[in-house]
C-alpha positions, 0 to 999 in steps of 0.5 A, spaced: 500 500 500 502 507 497 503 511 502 504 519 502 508 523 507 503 529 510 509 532 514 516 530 516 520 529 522 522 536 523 514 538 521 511 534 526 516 536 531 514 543 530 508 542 531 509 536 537 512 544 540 507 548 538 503 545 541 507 544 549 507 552 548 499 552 547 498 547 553 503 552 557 499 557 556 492 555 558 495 551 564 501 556 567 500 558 574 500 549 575 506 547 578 504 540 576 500 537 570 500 529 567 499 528 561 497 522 560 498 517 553 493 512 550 499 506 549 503 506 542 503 513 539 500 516 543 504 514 548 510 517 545 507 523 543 506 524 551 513 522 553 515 529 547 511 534 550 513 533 557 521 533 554 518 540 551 514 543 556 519 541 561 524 545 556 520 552 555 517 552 562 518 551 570 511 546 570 514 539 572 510 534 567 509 528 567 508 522 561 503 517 564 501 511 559 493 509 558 492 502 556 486 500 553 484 496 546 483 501 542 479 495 538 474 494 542 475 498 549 469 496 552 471 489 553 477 489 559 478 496 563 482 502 562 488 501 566 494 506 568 503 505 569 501 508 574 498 509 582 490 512 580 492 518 586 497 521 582 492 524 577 487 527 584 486 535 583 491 535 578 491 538 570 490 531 565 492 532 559 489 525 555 493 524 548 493 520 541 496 520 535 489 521 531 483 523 533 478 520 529 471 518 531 472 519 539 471 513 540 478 511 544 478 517 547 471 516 550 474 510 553 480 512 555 477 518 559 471 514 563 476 512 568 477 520 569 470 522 571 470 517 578 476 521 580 477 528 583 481 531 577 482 539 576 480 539 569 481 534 563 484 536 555 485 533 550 491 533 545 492 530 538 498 530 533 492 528 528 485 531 527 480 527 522 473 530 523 469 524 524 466 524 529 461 519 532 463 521 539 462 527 542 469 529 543 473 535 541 480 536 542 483 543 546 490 542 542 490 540 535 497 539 531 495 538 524 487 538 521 486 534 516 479 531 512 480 524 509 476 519 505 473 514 510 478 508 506 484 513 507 489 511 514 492 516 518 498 514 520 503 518 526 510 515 527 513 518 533 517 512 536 521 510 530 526 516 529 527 513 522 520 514 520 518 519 524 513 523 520 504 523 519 503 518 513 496 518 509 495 510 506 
């Protein structure tokens, strides 16, 4: 299957960078904010923009992977690397590398409501508008309308390949 590359590496961080300074920005006066990581790419977009933020600001952020199946999340529970008392009265950023129907992120935001967290956002590298759940992202790096048949693809964990590709 062809695939043509969207954005390059140096792009992609780019825009990996804007989006640390927007959550800087809306999140400020926090001394403390985690940014959560649906595992596999968005997990590893986590990890980039806690390096940025760490890098531009004095808020200590903290990667946190979510652990879902992303192809029937309803069947095993979401679980977190980590001990649910970190996220109490804290900003969470919830990230993935697409943003497609809202469905993953539905799930992978469930387990938030039954904590007492700040506030919540949402973070995508890649927003597609196909919603067919109601979610919306606050931090958006790149906007794009495809085919249903078309695949977003976000490499961010093979330094070799880094880049958005459309299959």
């Amino acid at each position: 299957m062809n695939s043509k590359q969207i954005l390059d590496g140096p792009a992609l961080l780019q825009k990996i960078r804007r989006i640390a300074f927007q959550i800087f920005e809306n999140n400020f006066e926090e001394k403390e904010i985690i940014i959560a990581g649906i595992v596999g790419e968005g997990f590893s977009l986590a990890q980039l923009l806690c390096q940025n933020i760490l890098e531009i600001s004095s808020i200590k952020a903290q990667a946190v992977a979510i652990q879902l199946n992303k192809d029937v999340p309803y069947e095993s529970p979401v679980q977190f690397d980590c001990d649910k008392s970190i996220f109490e009265n804290k900003v969470i950023i919830v990230v993935d590398d697409v943003l497609n129907t809202g469905r993953t992120f539905s799930y992978s935001l469930a387990p938030f409501l039954s904590m007492h967290v700040k506030k919540i956002q949402v973070a995508v590298v890649v927003d597609r508008n196909y919603r067919k759940f109601p979610i919306s992202a606050d931090y958006i790096g790149y906007q794009m309308s495809t085919t249903l048949s078309e695949h977003v693809e976000v490499v961010l964990s093979d330094k070799s390949r880094l880049g958005v590709y459309l299959r």
